[in-house]
C-alpha positions in Angstrom: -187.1 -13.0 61.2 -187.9 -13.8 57.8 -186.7 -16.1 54.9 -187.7 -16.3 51.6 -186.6 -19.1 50.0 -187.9 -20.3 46.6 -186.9 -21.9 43.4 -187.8 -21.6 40.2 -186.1 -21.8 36.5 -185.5 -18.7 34.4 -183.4 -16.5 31.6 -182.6 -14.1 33.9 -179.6 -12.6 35.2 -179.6 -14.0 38.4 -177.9 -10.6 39.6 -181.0 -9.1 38.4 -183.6 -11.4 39.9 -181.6 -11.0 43.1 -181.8 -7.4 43.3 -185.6 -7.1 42.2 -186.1 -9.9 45.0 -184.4 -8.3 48.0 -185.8 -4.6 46.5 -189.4 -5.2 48.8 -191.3 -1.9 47.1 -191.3 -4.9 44.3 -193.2 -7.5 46.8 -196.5 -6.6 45.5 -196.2 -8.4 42.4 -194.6 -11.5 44.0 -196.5 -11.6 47.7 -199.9 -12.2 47.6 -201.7 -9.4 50.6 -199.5 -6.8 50.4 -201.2 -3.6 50.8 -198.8 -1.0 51.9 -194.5 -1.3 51.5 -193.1 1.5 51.6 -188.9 3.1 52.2 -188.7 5.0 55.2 -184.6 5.2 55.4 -182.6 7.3 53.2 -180.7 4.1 52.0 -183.5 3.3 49.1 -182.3 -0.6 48.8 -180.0 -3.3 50.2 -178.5 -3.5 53.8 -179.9 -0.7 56.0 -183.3 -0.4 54.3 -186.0 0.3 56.6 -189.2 0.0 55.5 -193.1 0.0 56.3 -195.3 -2.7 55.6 -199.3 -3.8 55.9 -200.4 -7.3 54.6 -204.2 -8.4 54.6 -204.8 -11.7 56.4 -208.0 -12.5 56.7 -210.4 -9.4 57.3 -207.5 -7.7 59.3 -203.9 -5.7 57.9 -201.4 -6.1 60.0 -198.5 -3.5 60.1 -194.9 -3.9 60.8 -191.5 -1.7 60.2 -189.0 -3.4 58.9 -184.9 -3.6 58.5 -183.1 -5.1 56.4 -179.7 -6.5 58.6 -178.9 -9.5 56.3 -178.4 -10.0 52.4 -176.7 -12.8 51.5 -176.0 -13.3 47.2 
């Protein structure tokens, strides 16, 4: 299981930064190594959302597929 947990201070909305935090076709530009995330259920965000990722660690990408069975705002 992951968790993400960080903190930082900002003007945004914090409904916004919420749902561009827990939307992962966004990790790219906020986890360093991704190289693949991508939807693969009909449900496009939130609770539900299945999805396939690859991260780079070291010379190697490792896969996974993903669900998303806990949101918590």
């Amino acid at each position: 299981m992951v968790h993400i947990h960080h903190k930082a201070r900002s003007k945004t909305p914090v409904e916004f930064a919420f749902d561009y935090m827990t939307d992962f076709r966004n990790a790219r530009d906020w986890l360093f190594g991704v190289t693949l995330l991508e939807v693969l259920s009909e449900i496009q965000q939130g609770l539900g959302t299945v999805y396939e990722g690859g991260m780079k660690l070291g010379p190697k990408v490792l896969g996974a597929v993903f669900e998303v069975d806990r949101l918590e705002r």
